[in-house]
TORKOL-4160 file (C-alpha; in steps of 0.2 Angstrom, whole numbers, padded with zeros to 4 digits, m for minus):
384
<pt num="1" X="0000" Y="0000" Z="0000"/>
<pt num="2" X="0010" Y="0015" Z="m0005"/>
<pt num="3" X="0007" Y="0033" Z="0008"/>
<pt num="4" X="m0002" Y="0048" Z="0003"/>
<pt num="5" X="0008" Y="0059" Z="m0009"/>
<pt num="6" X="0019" Y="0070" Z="m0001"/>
<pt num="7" X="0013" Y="0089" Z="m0001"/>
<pt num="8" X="0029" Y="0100" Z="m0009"/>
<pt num="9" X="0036" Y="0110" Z="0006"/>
<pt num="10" X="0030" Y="0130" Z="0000"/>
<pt num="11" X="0044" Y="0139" Z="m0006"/>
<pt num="12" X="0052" Y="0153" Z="0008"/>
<pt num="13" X="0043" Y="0170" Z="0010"/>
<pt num="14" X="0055" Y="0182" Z="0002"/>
<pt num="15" X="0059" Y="0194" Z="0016"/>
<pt num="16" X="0052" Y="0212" Z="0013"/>
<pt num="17" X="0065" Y="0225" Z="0007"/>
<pt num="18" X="0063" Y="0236" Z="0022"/>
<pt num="19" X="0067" Y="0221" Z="0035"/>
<pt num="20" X="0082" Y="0216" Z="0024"/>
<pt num="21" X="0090" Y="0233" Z="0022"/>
<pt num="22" X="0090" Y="0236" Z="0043"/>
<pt num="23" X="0097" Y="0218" Z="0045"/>
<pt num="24" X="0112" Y="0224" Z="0033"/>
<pt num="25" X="0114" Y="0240" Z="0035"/>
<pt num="26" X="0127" Y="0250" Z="0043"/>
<pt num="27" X="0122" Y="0257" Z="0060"/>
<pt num="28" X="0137" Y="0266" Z="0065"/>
<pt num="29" X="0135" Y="0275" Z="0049"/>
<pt num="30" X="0117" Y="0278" Z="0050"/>
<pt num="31" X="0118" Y="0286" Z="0065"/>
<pt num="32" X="0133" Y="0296" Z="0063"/>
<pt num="33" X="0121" Y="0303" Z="0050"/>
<pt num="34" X="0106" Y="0309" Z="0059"/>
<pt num="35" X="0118" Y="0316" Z="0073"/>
<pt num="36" X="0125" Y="0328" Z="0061"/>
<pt num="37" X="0107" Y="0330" Z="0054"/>
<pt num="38" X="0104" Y="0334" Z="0072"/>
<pt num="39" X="0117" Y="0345" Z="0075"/>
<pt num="40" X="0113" Y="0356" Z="0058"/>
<pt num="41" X="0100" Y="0358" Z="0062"/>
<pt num="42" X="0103" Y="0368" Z="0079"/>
<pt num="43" X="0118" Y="0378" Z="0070"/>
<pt num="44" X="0104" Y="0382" Z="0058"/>
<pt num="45" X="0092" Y="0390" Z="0072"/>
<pt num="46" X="0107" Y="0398" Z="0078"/>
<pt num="47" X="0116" Y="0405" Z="0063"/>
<pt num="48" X="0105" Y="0408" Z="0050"/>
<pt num="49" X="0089" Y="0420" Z="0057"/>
<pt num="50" X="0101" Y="0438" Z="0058"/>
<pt num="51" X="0103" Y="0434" Z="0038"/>
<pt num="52" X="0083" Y="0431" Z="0036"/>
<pt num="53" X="0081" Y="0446" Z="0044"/>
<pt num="54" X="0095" Y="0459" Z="0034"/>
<pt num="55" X="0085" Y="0450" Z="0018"/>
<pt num="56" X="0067" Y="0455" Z="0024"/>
<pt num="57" X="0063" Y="0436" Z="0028"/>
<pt num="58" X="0054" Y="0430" Z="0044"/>
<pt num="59" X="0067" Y="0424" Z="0056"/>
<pt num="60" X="0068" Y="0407" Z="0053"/>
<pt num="61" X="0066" Y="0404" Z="0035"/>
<pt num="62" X="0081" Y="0397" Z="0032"/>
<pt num="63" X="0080" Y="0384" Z="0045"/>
<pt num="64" X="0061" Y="0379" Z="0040"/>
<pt num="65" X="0072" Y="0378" Z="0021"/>
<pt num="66" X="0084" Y="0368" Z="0029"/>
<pt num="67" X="0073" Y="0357" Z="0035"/>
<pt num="68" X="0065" Y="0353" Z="0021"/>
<pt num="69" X="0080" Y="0349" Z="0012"/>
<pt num="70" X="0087" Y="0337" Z="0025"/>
<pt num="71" X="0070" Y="0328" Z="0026"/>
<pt num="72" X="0071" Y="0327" Z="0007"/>
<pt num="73" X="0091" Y="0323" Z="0009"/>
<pt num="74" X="0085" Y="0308" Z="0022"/>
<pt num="75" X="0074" Y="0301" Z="0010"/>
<pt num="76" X="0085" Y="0301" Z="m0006"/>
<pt num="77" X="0099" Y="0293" Z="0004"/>
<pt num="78" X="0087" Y="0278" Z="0010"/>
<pt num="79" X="0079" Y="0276" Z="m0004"/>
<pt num="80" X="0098" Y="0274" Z="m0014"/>
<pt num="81" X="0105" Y="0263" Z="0001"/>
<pt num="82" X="0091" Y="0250" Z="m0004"/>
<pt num="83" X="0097" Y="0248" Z="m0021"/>
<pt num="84" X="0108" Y="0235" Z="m0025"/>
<pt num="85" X="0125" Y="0236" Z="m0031"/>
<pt num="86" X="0120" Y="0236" Z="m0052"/>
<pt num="87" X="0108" Y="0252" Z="m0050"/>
<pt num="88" X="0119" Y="0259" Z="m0039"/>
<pt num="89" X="0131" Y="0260" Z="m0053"/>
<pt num="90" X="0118" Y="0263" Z="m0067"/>
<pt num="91" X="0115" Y="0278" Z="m0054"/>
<pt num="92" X="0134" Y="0285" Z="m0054"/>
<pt num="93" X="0136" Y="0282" Z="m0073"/>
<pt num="94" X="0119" Y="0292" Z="m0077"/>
<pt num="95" X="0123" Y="0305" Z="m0065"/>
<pt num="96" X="0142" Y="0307" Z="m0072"/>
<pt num="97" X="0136" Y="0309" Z="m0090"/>
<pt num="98" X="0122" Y="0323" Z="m0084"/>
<pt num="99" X="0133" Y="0331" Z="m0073"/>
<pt num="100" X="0148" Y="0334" Z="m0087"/>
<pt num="101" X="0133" Y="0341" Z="m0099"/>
<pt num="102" X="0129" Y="0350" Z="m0082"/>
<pt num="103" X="0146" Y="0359" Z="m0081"/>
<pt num="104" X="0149" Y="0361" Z="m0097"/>
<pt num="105" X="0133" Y="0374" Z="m0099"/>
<pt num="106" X="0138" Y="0383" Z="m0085"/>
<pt num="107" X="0147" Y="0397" Z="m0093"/>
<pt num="108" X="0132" Y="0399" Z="m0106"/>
<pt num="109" X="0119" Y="0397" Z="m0093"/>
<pt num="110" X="0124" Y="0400" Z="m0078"/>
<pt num="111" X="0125" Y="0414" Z="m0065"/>
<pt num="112" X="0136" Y="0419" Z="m0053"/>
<pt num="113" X="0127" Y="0428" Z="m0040"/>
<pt num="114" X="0137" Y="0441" Z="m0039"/>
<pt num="115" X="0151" Y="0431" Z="m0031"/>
<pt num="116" X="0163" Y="0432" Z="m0046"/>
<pt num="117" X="0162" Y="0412" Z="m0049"/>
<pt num="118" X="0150" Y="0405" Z="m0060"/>
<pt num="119" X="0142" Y="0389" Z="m0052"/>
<pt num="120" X="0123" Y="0387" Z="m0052"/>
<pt num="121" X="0110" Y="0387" Z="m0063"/>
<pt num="122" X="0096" Y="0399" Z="m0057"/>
<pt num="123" X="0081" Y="0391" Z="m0057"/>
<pt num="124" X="0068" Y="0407" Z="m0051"/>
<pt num="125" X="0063" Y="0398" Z="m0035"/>
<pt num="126" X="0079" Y="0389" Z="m0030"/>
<pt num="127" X="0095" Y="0388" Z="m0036"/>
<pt num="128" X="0107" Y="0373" Z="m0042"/>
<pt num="129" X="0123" Y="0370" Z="m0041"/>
<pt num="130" X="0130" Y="0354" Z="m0053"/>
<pt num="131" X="0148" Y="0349" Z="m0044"/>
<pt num="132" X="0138" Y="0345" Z="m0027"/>
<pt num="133" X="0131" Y="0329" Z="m0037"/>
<pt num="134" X="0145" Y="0328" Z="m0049"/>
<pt num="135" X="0158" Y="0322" Z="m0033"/>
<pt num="136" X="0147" Y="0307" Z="m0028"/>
<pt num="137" X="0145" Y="0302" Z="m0047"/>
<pt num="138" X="0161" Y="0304" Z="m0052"/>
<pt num="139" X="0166" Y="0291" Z="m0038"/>
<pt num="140" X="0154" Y="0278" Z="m0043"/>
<pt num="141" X="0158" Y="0282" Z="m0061"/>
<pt num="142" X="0177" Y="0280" Z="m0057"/>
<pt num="143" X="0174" Y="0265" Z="m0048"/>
<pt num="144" X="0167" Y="0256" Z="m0060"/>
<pt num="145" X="0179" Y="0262" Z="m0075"/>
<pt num="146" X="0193" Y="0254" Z="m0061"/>
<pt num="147" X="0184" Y="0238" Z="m0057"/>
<pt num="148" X="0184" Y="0233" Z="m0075"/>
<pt num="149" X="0201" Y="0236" Z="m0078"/>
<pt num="150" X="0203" Y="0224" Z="m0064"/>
<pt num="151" X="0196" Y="0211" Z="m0073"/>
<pt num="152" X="0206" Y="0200" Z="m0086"/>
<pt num="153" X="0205" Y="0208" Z="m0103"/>
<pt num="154" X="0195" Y="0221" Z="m0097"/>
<pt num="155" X="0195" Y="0239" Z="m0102"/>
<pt num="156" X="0210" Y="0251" Z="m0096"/>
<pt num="157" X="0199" Y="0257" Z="m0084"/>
<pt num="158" X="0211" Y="0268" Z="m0073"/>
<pt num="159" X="0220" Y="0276" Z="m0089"/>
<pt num="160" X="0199" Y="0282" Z="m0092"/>
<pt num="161" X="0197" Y="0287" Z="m0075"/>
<pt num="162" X="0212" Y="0299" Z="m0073"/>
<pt num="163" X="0205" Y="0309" Z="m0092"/>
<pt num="164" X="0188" Y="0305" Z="m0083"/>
<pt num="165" X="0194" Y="0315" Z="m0067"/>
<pt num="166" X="0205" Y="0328" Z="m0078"/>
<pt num="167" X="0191" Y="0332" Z="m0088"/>
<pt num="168" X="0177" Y="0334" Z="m0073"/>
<pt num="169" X="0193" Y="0345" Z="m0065"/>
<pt num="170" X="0195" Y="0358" Z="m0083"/>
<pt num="171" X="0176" Y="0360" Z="m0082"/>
<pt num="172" X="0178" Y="0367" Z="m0062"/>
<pt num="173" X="0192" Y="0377" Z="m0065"/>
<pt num="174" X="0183" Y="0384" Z="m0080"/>
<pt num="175" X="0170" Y="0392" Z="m0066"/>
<pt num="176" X="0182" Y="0395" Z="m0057"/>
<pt num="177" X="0183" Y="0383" Z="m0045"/>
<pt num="178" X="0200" Y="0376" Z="m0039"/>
<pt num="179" X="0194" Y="0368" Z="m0022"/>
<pt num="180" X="0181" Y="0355" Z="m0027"/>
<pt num="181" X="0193" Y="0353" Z="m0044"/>
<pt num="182" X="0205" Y="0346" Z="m0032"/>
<pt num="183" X="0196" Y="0338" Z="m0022"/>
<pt num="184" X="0188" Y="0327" Z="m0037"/>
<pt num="185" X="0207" Y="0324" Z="m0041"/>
<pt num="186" X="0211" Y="0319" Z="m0022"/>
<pt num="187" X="0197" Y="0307" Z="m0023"/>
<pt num="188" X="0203" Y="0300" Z="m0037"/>
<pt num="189" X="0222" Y="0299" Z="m0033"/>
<pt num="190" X="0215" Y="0289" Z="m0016"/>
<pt num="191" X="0203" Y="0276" Z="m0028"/>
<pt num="192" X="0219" Y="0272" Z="m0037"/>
<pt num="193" X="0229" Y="0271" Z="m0023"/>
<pt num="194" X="0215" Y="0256" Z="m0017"/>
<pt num="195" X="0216" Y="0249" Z="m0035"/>
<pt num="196" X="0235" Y="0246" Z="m0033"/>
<pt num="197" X="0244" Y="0262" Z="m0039"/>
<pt num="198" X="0263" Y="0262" Z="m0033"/>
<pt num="199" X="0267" Y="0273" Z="m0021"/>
<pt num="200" X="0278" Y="0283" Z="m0032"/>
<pt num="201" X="0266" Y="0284" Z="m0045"/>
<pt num="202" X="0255" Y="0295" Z="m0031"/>
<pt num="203" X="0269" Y="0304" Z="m0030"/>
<pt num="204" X="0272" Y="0310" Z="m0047"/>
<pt num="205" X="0255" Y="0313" Z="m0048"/>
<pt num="206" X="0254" Y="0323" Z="m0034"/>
<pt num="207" X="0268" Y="0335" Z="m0041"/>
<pt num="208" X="0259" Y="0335" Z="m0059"/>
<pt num="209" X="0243" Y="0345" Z="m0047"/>
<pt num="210" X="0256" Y="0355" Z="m0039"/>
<pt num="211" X="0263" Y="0361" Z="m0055"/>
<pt num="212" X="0244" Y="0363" Z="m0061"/>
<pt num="213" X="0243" Y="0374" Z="m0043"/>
<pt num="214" X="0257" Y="0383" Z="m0047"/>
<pt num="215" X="0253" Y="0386" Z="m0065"/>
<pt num="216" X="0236" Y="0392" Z="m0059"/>
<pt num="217" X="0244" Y="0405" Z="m0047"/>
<pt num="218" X="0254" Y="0412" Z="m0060"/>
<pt num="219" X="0237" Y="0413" Z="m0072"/>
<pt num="220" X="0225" Y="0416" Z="m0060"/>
<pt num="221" X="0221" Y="0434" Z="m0050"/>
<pt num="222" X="0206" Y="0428" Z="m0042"/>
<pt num="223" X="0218" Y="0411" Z="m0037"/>
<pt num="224" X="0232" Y="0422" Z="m0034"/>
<pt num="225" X="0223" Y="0432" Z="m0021"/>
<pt num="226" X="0218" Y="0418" Z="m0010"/>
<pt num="227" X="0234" Y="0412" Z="m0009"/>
<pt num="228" X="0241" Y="0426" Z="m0004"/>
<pt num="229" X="0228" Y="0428" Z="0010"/>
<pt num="230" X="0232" Y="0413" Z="0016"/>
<pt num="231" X="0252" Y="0417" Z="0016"/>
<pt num="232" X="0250" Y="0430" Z="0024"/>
<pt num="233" X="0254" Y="0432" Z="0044"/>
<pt num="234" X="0242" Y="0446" Z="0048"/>
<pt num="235" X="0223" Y="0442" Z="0047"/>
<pt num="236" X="0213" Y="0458" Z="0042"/>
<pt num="237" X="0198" Y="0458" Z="0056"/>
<pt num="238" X="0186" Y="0465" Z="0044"/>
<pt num="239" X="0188" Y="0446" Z="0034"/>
<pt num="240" X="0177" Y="0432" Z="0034"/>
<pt num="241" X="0191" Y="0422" Z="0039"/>
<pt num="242" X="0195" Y="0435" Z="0054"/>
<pt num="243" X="0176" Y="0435" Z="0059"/>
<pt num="244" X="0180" Y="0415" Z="0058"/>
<pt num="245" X="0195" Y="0416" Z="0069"/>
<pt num="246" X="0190" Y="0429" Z="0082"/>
<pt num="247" X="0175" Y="0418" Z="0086"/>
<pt num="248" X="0184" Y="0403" Z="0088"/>
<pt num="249" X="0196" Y="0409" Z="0100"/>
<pt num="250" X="0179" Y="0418" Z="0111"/>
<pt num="251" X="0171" Y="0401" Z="0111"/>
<pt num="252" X="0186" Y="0391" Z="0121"/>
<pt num="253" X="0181" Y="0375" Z="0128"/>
<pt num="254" X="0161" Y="0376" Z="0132"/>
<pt num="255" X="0157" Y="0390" Z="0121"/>
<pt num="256" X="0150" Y="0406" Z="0126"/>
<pt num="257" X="0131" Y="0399" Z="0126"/>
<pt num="258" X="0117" Y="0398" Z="0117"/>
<pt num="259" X="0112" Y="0414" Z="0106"/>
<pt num="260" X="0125" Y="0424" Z="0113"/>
<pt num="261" X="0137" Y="0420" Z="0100"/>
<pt num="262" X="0141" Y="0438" Z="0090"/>
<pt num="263" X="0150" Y="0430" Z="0074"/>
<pt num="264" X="0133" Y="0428" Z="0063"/>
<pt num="265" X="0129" Y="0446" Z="0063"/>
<pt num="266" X="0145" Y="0449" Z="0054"/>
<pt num="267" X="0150" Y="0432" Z="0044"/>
<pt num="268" X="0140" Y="0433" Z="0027"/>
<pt num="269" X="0141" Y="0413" Z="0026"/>
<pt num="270" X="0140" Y="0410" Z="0044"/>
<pt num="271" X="0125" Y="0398" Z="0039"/>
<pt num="272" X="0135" Y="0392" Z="0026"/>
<pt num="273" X="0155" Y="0388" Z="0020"/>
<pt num="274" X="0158" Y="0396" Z="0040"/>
<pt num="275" X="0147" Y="0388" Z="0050"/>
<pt num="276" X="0158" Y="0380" Z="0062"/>
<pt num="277" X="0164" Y="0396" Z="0069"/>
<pt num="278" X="0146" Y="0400" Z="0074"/>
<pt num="279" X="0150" Y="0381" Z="0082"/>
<pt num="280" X="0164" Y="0384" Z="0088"/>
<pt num="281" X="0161" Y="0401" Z="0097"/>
<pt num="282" X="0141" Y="0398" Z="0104"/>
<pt num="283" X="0147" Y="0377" Z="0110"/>
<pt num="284" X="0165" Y="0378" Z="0111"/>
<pt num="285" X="0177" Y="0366" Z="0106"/>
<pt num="286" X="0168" Y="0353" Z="0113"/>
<pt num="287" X="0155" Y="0351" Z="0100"/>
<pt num="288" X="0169" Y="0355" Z="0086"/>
<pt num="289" X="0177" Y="0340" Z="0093"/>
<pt num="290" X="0161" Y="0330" Z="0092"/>
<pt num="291" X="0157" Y="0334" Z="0075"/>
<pt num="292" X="0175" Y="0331" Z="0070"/>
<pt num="293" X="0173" Y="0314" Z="0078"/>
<pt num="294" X="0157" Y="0310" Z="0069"/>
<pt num="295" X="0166" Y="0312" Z="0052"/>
<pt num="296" X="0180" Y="0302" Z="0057"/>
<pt num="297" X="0169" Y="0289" Z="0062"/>
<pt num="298" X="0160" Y="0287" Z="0045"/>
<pt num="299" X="0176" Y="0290" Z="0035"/>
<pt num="300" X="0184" Y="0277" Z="0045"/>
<pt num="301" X="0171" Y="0264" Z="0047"/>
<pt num="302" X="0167" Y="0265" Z="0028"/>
<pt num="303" X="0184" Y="0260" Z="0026"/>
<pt num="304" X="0186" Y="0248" Z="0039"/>
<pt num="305" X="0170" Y="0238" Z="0031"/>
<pt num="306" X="0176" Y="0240" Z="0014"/>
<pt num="307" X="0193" Y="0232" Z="0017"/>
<pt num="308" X="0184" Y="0215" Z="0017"/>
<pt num="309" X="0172" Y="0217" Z="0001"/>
<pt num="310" X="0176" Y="0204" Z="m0013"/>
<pt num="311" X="0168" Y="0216" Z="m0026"/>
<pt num="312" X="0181" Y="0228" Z="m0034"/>
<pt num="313" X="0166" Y="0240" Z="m0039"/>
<pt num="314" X="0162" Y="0241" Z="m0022"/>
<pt num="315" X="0177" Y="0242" Z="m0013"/>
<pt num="316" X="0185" Y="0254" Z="m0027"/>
<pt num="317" X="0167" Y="0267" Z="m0027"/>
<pt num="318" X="0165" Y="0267" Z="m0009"/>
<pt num="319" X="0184" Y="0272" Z="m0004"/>
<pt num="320" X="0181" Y="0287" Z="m0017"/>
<pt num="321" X="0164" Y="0289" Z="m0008"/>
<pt num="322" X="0172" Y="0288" Z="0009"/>
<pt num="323" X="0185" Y="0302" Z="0004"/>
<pt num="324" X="0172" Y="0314" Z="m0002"/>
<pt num="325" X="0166" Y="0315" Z="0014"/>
<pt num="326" X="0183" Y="0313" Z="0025"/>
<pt num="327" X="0192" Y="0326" Z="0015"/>
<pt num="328" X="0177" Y="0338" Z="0011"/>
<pt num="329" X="0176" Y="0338" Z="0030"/>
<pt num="330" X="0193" Y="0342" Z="0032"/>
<pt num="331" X="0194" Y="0358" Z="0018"/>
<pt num="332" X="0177" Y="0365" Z="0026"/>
<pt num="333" X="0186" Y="0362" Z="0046"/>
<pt num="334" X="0203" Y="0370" Z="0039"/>
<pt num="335" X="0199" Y="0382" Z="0031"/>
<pt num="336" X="0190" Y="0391" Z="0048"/>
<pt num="337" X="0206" Y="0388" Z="0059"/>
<pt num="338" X="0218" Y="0395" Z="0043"/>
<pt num="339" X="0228" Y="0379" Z="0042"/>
<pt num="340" X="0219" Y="0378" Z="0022"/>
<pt num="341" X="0218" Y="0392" Z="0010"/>
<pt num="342" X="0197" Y="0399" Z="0010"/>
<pt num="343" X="0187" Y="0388" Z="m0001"/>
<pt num="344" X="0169" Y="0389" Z="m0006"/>
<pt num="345" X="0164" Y="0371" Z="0001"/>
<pt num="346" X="0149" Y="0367" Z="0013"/>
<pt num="347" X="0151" Y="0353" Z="0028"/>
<pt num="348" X="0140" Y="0341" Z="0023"/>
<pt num="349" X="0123" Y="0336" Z="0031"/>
<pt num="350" X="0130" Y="0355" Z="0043"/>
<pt num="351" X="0130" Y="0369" Z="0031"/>
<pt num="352" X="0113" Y="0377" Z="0024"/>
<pt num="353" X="0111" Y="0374" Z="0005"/>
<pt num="354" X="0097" Y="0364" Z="m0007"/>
<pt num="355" X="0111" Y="0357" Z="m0019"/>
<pt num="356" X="0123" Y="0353" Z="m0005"/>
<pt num="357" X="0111" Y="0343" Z="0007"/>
<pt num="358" X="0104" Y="0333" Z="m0006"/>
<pt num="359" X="0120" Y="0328" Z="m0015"/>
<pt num="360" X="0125" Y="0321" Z="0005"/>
<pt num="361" X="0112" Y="0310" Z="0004"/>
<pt num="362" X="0114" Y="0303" Z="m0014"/>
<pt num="363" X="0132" Y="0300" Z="m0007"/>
<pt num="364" X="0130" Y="0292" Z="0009"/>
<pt num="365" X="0114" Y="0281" Z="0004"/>
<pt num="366" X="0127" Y="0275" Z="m0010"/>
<pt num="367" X="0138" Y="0274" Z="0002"/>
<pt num="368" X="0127" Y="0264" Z="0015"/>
<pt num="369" X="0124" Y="0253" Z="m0002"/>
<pt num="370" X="0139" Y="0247" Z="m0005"/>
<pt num="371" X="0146" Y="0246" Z="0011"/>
<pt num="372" X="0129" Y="0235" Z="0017"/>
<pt num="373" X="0132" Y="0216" Z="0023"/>
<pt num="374" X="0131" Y="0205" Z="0010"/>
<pt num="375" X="0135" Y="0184" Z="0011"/>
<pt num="376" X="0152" Y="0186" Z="0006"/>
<pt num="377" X="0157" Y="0198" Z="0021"/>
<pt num="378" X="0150" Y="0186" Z="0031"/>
<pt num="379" X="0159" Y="0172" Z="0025"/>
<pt num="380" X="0175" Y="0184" Z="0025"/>
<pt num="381" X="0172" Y="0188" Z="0045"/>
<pt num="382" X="0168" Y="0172" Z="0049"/>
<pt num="383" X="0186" Y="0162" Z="0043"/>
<pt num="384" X="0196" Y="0179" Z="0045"/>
């Protein structure tokens, strides 16, 4: 007498998106994150409503701005940190192809905004401004040109991501805009240092952009006079960078407290490029060192996570994603305490701006993306 047939065991639920990105996802970076979300938005309240008020705004319109684009920023950066690694890529290699058309209008259709640089498109109600996005695509771009020169008989993908980076770096001086066109360099000089570039090959790079500095010195007035400010022993007072200085030397340790800071009455872009001084003078050093700490932590984790990725796209696009944010950190942080010369870059998820706060999230959800646990790392952790 044979049994009853067997019922075929039902195949496994698929587990929702949502529970499968919090199970991988990077928690240390995530909230490193929302605390620097936090914390601009308290430097927002406390920096930005003398500015609303010289331009006939209510008093806190730029924070209720600001926190719209970081609610928008949080959202784009979830929304990209679900995607797997192929559209994560197909995302970078879009975005690099608009942004280069982006830039390259620029001196046709752009404006300046009275600050002698062309860099936004004016768009009536908002303004844009194409090399935020262009840094986060450019690194996923360059990481997938590197990964397939990795592969055997593949492409010479390095050799088309140094012209990729050259070209990206022309179309930002062009504005001019030496700062984030060395900063797309340095973020490529670090990607091929992870692909397996020789240490003296850095190094003759690294002379080939100081000759390019140099050259630009000698070519350059608006350069030229930056450089010179910065060389300079004596701060004029009446500077932004002297308005920088003098408040974080009033701040100390603890900061002289909440609202009593003086520095955003004077300091132009004291919700802006400068925001740290208004930190730095109203909290002290103590919340300098925090925030500092905070982009230490997700330059390092990142890293850290990455060094045991199998996939070369992965690793090779989220060190370039990594350093975006490390050394953006760092220009924005140096250029307040003089050690840099000044620049026009934002601290991200900090500083007020549309175009800078929603390119942060584009960049960490990528970077939440690729640095997410996959079976591999496990397998990795597990025998290592």
């Amino acid at each position: 007498m044979t049994g009853a047939p067997r019922r075929a065991a039902p195949p496994p639920a698929a587990e929702p998106i949502v529970t499968r990105w919090w199970r991988t996802v990077d928690k240390w970076l995530l909230g490193a994150v929302l605390a620097l979300v936090v914390i601009g938005l308290v430097l927002g309240l406390a920096a930005s409503p003398p500015l609303a008020l010289d331009n006939g705004k209510p008093e806190f319109h730029y924070v209720k701005l600001q926190a719209v684009f970081t609610t928008v920023s949080l959202c784009v950066m979830v929304a990209v940190s679900m995607l797997p690694l192929a559209a994560v890529r197909r995302l970078g290699v879009i975005g690099f192809g608009c942004g280069l058309i982006a830039l390259g209008l620029l001196p046709v259709m752009g404006t300046d905004f009275g600050k002698g640089a062309v860099r936004w498109y004016s768009l009536g109600f908002a303004s844009l401004q194409p090399s935020e996005f262009m840094k986060p695509c450019f690194a996923i771009f360059a990481g997938w040109l590197m990964a397939g020169s990795l592969e055997r008989g593949g492409p010479p993908g390095k050799l088309l991501s140094f012209f990729a980076a050259c070209l990206v770096a022309g179309l930002l001086v062009i504005q001019p805009d030496f700062g984030q066109a060395t900063l797309v360099l340095a973020i490529w000089g670090v990607m091929y240092f992870v692909a397996g570039a020789s240490m003296p090959l850095i190094g003759i790079l690294a002379g080939a952009v100081g000759a390019a500095g140099f050259t630009a010195y000698q070519s350059s007035e608006h350069f030229a006079r930056r450089i010179d400010g910065f060389l300079n022993s004596e701060v004029d007072p009446r500077t932004q960078l002297g308005y920088a200085t003098q408040a974080i030397v009033e701040g100390g340790f603890f900061g002289v407290g909440v609202g009593e800071g003086s520095v955003k009455n004077t300091l132009p872009d004291a919700h802006t490029d400068f925001i740290i001084a208004v930190a730095a003078e109203e909290y002290g050093l103590a919340l300098v060192l925090l925030v500092i700490g905070l982009f230490l932590l997700i330059t390092l984790r990142a890293l850290s996570r990455l060094a045991n990725e199998r996939d070369a796209f992965a690793r090779l696009a989220g060190a370039g994603l990594a350093a975006l944010f490390g050394l953006q950190a760092f220009v924005n942080l140096g250029v307040a305490v003089r050690i840099l010369p000044a620049k026009g870059m934002t601290l991200p998820f900090i500083s007020y701006g549309g175009s800078s706060m929603l390119a942060a999230g584009i960049a960490m959800g990528a970077l939440l993306a690729v640095t997410r646990r996959r079976p591999q790392t496990d397998v990795t952790e597990a025998f290592g």
